[in-house]
C-alpha positions as a Markdown table, in Angstrom:
| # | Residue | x | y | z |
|---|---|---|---|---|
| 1 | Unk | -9.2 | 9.9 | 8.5 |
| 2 | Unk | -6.0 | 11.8 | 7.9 |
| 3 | Unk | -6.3 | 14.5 | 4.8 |
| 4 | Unk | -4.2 | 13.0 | 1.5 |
| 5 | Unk | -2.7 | 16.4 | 0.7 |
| 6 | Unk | -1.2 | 18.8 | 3.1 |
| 7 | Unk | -1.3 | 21.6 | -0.1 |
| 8 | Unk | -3.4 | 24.4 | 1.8 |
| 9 | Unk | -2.4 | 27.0 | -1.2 |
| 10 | Unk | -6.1 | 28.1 | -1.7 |
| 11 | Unk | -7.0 | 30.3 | 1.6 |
| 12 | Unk | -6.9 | 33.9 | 0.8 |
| 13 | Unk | -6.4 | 36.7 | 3.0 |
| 14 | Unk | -4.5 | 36.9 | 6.5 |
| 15 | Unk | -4.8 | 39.5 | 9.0 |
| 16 | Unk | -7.0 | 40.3 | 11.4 |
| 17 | Unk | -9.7 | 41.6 | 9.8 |
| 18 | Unk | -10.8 | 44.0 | 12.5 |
| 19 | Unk | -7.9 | 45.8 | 11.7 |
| 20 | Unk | -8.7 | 46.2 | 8.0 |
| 21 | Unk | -9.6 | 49.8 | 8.0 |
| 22 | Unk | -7.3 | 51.3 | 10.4 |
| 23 | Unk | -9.1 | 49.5 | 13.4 |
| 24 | Unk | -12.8 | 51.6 | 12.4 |
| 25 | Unk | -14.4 | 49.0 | 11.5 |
| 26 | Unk | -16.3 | 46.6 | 14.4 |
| 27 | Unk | -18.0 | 43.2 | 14.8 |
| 28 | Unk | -21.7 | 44.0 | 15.2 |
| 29 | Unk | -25.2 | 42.8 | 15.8 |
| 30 | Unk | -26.6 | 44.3 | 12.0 |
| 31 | Unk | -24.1 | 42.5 | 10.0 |
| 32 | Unk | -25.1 | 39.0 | 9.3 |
| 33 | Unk | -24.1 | 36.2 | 6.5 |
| 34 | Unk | -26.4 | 33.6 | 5.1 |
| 35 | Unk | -25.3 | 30.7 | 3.5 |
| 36 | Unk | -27.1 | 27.7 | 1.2 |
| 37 | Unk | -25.2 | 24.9 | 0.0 |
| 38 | Unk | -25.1 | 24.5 | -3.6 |
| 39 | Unk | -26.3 | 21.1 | -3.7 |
| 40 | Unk | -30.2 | 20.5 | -2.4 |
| 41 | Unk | -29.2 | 17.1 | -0.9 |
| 42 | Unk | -28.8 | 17.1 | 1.8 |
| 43 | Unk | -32.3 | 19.1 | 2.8 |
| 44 | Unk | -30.7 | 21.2 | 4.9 |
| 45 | Unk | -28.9 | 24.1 | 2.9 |
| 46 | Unk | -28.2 | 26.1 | 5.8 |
| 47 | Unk | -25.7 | 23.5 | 7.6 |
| 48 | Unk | -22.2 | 24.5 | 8.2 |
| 49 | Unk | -20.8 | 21.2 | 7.9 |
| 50 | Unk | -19.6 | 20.1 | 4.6 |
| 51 | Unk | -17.7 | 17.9 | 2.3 |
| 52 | Unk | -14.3 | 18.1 | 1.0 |
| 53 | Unk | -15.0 | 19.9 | -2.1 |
| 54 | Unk | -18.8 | 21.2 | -1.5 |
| 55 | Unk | -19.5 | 24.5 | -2.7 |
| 56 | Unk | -22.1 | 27.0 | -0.7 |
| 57 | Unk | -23.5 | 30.3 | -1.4 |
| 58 | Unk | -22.7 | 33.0 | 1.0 |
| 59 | Unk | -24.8 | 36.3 | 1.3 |
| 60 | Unk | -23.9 | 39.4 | 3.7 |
| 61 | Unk | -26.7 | 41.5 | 4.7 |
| 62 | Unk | -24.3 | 44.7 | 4.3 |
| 63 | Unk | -24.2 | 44.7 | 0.5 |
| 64 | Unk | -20.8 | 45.8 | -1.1 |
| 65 | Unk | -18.2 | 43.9 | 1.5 |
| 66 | Unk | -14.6 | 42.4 | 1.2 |
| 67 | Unk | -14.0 | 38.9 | 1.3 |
| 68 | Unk | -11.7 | 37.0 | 3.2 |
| 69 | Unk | -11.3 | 33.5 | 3.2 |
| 70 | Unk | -9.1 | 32.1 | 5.9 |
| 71 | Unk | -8.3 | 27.7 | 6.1 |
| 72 | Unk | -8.3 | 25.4 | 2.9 |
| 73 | Unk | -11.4 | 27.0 | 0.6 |
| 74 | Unk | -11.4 | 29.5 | -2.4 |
| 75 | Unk | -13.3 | 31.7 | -3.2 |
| 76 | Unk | -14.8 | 30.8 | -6.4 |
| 77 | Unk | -16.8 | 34.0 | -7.4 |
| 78 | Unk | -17.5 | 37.4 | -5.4 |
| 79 | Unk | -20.0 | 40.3 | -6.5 |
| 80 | Unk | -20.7 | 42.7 | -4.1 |
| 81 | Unk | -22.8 | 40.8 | -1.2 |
| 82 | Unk | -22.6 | 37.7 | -2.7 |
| 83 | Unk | -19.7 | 35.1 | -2.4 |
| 84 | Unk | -19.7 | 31.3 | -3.9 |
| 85 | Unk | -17.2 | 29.3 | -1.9 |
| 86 | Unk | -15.3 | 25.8 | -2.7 |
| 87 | Unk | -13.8 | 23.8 | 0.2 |
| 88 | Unk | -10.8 | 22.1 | 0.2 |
| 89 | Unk | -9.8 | 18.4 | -0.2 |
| 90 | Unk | -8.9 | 17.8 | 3.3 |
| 91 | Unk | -10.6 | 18.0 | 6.6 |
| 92 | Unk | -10.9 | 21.0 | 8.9 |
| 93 | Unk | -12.4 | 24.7 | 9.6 |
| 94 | Unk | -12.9 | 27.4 | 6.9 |
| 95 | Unk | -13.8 | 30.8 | 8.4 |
| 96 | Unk | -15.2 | 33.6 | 5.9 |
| 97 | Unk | -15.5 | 37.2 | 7.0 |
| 98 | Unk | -17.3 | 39.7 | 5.6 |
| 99 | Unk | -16.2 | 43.4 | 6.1 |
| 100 | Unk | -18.1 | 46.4 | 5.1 |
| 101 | Unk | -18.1 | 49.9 | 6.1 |
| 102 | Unk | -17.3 | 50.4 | 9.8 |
| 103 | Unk | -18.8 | 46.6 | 10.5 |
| 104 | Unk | -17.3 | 43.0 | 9.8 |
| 105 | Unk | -19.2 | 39.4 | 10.5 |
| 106 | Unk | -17.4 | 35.8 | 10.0 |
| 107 | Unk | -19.3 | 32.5 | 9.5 |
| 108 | Unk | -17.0 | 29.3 | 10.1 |
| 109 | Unk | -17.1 | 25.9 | 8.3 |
| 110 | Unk | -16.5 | 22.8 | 9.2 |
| 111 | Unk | -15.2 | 20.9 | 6.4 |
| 112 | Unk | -15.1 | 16.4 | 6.8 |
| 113 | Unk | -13.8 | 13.9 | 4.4 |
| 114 | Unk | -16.0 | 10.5 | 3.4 |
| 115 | Unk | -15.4 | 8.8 | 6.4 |
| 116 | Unk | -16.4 | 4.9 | 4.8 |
| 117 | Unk | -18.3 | 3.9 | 1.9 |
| 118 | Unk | -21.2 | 1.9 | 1.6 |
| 119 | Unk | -22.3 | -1.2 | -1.1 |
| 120 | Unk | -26.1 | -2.0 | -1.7 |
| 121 | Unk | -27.2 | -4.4 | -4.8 |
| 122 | Unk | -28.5 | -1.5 | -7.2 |
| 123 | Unk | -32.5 | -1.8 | -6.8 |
| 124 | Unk | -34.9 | -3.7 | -9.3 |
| 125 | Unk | -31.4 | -5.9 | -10.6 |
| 126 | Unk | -31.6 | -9.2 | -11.0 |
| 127 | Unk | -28.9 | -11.5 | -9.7 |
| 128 | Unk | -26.5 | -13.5 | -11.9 |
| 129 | Unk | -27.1 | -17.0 | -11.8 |
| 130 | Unk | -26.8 | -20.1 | -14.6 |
| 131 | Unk | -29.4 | -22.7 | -13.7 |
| 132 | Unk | -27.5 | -26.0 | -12.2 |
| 133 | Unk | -24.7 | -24.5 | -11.8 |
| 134 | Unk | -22.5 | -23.0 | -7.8 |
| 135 | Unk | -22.3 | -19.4 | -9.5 |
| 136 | Unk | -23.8 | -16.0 | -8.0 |
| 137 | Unk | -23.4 | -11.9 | -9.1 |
| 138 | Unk | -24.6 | -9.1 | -8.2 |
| 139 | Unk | -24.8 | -5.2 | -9.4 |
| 140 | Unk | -24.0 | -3.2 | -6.3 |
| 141 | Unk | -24.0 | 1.0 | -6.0 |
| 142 | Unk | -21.5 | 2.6 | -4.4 |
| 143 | Unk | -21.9 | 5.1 | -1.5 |
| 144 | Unk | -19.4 | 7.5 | 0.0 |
| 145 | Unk | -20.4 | 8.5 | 3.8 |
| 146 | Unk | -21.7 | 10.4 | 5.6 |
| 147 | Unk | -25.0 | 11.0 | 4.2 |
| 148 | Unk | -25.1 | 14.3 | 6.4 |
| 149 | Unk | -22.7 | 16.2 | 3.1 |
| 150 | Unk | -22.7 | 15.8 | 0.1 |
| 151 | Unk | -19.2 | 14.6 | -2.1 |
| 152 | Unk | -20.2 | 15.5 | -5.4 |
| 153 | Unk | -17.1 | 16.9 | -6.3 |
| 154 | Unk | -15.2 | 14.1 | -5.9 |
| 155 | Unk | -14.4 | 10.5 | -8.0 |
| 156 | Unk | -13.9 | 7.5 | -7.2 |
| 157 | Unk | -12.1 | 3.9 | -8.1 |
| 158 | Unk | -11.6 | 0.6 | -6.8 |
| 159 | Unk | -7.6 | -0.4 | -7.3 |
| 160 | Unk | -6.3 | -3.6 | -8.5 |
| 161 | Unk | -6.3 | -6.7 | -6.0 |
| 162 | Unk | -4.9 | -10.7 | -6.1 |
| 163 | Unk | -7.4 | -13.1 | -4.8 |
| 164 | Unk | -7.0 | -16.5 | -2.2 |
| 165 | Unk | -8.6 | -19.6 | -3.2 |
| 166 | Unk | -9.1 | -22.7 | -2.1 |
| 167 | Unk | -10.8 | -26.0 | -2.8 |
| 168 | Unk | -14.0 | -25.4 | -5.2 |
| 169 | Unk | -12.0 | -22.5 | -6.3 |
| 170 | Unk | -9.3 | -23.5 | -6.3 |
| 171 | Unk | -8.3 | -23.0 | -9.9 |
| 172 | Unk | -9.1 | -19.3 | -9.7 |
| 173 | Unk | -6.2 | -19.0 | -6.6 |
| 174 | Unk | -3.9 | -15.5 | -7.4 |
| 175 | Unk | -5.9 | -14.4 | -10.2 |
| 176 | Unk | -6.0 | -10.1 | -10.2 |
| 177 | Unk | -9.9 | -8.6 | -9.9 |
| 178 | Unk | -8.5 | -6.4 | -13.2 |
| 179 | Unk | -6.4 | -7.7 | -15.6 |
| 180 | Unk | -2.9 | -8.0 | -14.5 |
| 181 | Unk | -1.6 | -4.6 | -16.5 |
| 182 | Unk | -4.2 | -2.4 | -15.0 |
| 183 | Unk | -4.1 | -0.4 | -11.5 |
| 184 | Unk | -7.5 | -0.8 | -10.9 |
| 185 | Unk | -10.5 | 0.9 | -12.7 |
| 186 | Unk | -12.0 | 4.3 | -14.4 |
| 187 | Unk | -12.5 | 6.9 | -12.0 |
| 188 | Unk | -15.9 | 7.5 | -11.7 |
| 189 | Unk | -18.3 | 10.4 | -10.5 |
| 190 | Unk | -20.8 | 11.2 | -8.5 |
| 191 | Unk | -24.3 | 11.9 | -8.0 |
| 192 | Unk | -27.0 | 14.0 | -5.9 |
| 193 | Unk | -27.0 | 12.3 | -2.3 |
| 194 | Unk | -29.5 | 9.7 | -1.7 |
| 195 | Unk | -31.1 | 9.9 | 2.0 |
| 196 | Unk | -30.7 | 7.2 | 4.4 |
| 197 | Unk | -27.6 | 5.9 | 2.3 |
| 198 | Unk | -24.6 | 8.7 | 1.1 |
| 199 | Unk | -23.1 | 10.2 | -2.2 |
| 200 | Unk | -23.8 | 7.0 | -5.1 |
| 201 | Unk | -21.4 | 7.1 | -7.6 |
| 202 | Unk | -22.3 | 7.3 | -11.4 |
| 203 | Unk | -21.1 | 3.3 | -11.9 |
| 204 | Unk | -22.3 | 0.0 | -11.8 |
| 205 | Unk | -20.2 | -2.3 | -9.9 |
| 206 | Unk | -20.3 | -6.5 | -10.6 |
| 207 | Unk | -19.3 | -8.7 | -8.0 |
| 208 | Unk | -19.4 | -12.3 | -9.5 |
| 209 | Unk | -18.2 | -15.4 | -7.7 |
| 210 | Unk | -17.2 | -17.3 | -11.5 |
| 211 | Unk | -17.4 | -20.8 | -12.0 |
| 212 | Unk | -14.7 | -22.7 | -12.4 |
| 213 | Unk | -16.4 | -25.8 | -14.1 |
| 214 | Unk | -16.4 | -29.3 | -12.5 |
| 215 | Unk | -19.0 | -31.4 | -10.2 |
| 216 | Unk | -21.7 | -32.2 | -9.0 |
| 217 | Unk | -20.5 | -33.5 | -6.9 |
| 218 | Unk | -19.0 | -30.1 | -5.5 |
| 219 | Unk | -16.2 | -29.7 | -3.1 |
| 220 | Unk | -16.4 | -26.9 | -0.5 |
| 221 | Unk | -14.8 | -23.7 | -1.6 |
| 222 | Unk | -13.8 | -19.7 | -0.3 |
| 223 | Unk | -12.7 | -17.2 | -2.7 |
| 224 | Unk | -12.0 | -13.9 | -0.9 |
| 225 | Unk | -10.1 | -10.6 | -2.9 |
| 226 | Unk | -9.1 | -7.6 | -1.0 |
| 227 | Unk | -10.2 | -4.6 | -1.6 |
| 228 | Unk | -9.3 | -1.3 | -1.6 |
| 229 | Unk | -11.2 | 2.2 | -3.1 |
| 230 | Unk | -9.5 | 5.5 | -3.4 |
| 231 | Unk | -11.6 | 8.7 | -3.6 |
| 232 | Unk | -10.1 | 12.1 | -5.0 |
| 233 | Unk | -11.2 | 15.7 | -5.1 |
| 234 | Unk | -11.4 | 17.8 | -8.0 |
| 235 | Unk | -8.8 | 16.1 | -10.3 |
| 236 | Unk | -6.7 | 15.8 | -6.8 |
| 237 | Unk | -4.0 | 13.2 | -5.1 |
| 238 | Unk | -5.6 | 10.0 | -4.4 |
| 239 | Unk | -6.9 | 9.2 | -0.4 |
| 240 | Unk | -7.7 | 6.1 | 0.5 |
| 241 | Unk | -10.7 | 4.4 | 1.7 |
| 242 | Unk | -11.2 | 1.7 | 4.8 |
| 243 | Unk | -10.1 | -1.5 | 3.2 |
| 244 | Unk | -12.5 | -4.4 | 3.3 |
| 245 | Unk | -12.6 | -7.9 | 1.3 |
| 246 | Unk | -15.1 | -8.9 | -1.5 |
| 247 | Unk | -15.5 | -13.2 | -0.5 |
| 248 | Unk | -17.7 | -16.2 | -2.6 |
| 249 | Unk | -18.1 | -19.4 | -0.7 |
| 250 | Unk | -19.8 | -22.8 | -2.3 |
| 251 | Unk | -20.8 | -25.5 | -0.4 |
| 252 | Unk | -20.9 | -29.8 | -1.2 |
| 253 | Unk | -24.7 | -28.6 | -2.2 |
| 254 | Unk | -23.5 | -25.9 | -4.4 |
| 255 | Unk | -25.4 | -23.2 | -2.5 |
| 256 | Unk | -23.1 | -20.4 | -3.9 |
| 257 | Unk | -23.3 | -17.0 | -1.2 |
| 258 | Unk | -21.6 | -13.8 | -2.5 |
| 259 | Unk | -20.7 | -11.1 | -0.1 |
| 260 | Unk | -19.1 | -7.3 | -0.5 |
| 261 | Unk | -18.9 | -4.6 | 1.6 |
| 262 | Unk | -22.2 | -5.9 | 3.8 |
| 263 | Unk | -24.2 | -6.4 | 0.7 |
| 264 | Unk | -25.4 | -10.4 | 0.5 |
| 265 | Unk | -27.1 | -12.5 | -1.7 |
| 266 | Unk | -27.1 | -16.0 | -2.8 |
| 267 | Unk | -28.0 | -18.7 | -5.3 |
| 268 | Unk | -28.8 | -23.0 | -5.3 |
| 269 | Unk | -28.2 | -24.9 | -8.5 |
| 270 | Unk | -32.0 | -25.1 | -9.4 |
| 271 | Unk | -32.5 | -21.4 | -9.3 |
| 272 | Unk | -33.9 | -20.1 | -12.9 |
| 273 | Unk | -30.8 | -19.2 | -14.6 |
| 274 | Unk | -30.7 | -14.9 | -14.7 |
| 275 | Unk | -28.4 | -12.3 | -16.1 |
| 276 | Unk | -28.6 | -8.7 | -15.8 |
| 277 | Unk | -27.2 | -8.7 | -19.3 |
| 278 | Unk | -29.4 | -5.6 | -21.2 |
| 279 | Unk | -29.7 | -3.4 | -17.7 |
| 280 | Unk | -29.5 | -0.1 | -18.9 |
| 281 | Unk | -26.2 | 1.2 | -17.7 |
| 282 | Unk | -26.1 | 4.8 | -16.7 |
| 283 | Unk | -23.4 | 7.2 | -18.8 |
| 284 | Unk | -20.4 | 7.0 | -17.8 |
| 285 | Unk | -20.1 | 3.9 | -15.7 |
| 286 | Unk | -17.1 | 1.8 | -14.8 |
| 287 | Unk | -18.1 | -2.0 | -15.1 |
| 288 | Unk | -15.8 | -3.8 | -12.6 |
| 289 | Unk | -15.9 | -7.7 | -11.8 |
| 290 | Unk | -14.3 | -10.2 | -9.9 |
């Protein structure tokens, strides 16, 4: 995935840092620098690949040094030894040396960008669901991947769309997923990284097929909306995410299946009626339907 903003105006520094001090000071074996992400998940702090906008903490083992930050990252405080660094919004290498007296060390970053996003029906929800009726809903969580970083410092939002419809649904046919004057919704932030999944996002997303009224009998019927998130780095320019569709399908039984993003569920008429009506909805969140 290309970066969304070619700005690289935070690297710092610029020449060669061996010759700093009037070319007496040397790479060598007894200068060393340590580094621990910020974040404590992902478990392993010492990794060197990170997220667009992940901050570490960078020790030298000579004390008193000078900093110098070369790619997209800033420097965001320094004291003596000690150095807290904040990567860029794009992808690609950050390398931070570390010179002291007569001796210098460099520790290199690789920096990625969310490379997909993942949906999952948010645990212990019920689904939505009126009894007799084709209708189905579900409250998803959002993921940004990989899993292996963390992208805590970024937000996220899922833009305006304009369904297809046809037979059941037919009546719903070019509605928007937002109302018609908005872009899309609230950015939203993030959270700590959950294992096995990616970075959630501090929302609740609803993905509800609707009911249009009418039947039984019930006539077959697809309802599919594109759809399309954006992701954005400290307050930064918006990047895009891969584009996938959000889809509800009824059947002549009314056996209503609602998909998004790989996450799947599905009602029949008889089902007990359900609402997740009175979940408690974490601070914050962005309450999106279609």
């Amino acid at each position: 995935m290309s970066g969304c903003d070619s700005n690289t105006s935070n690297p710092t520094g610029g020449s060669d840092p061996s010759g700093s001090t009037g070319g007496g000071t040397r790479n060598c074996t007894t200068c060393t620098i340590t580094s621990q992400t910020r974040v404590t998940v992902p478990a392993d702090r010492t990794r060197t690949t990170i997220g667009v906008g992940e901050e570490v903490y960078l020790t030298c083992s000579e004390g008193g040094v000078t900093w110098i930050v070369l790619g997209e990252g800033k420097p965001i405080s320094a004291s003596g030894g000690s150095l807290t660094l904040r990567a860029g919004r794009n992808a690609g290498s950050v390398t931070v040396t570390a010179i002291g007296p007569g001796c210098y060390c460099s520790i290199t970053f690789t920096v990625i960008e969310p490379s997909g996003l993942l949906m999952r029906r948010w645990p212990g929800t019920p689904l939505r669901h009126k009894h007799g009726r084709p209708d189905c809903g579900i409250l998803l969580q959002f993921f940004l991947k990989p899993q292996t970083v963390s992208f805590i410092n970024c937000e996220v939002r899922e833009k305006n769309s304009r369904c297809t419809a046809d037979g059941f649904y037919l009546p719903f046919n070019n509605s928007t997923h937002y109302p018609e004057t908005e872009t899309g919704s609230r950015w939203a932030t993030m959270a700590d990284c959950i294992p096995g999944k990616g970075t959630p996002a501090n929302m609740q997303d609803e993905s509800y097929s609707g009911d249009p009224g009418g039947g039984p009998p019930w006539t077959v019927g697809n309802m599919t909306f594109p759809i399309d998130w954006e992701y954005r780095v400290w307050g930064g320019p918006a990047c895009a995410l891969p584009h996938f569709e959000s889809n509800s399908t009824t059947d002549t039984a009314g056996t209503c299946i609602k998909t998004k993003d790989g996450a799947r569920e599905y009602t029949v008429p008889s089902d007990k009626g359900s609402t997740y009506e009175g979940v408690l909805w974490l601070p914050g969140i962005d309450l999106s339907a279609e």
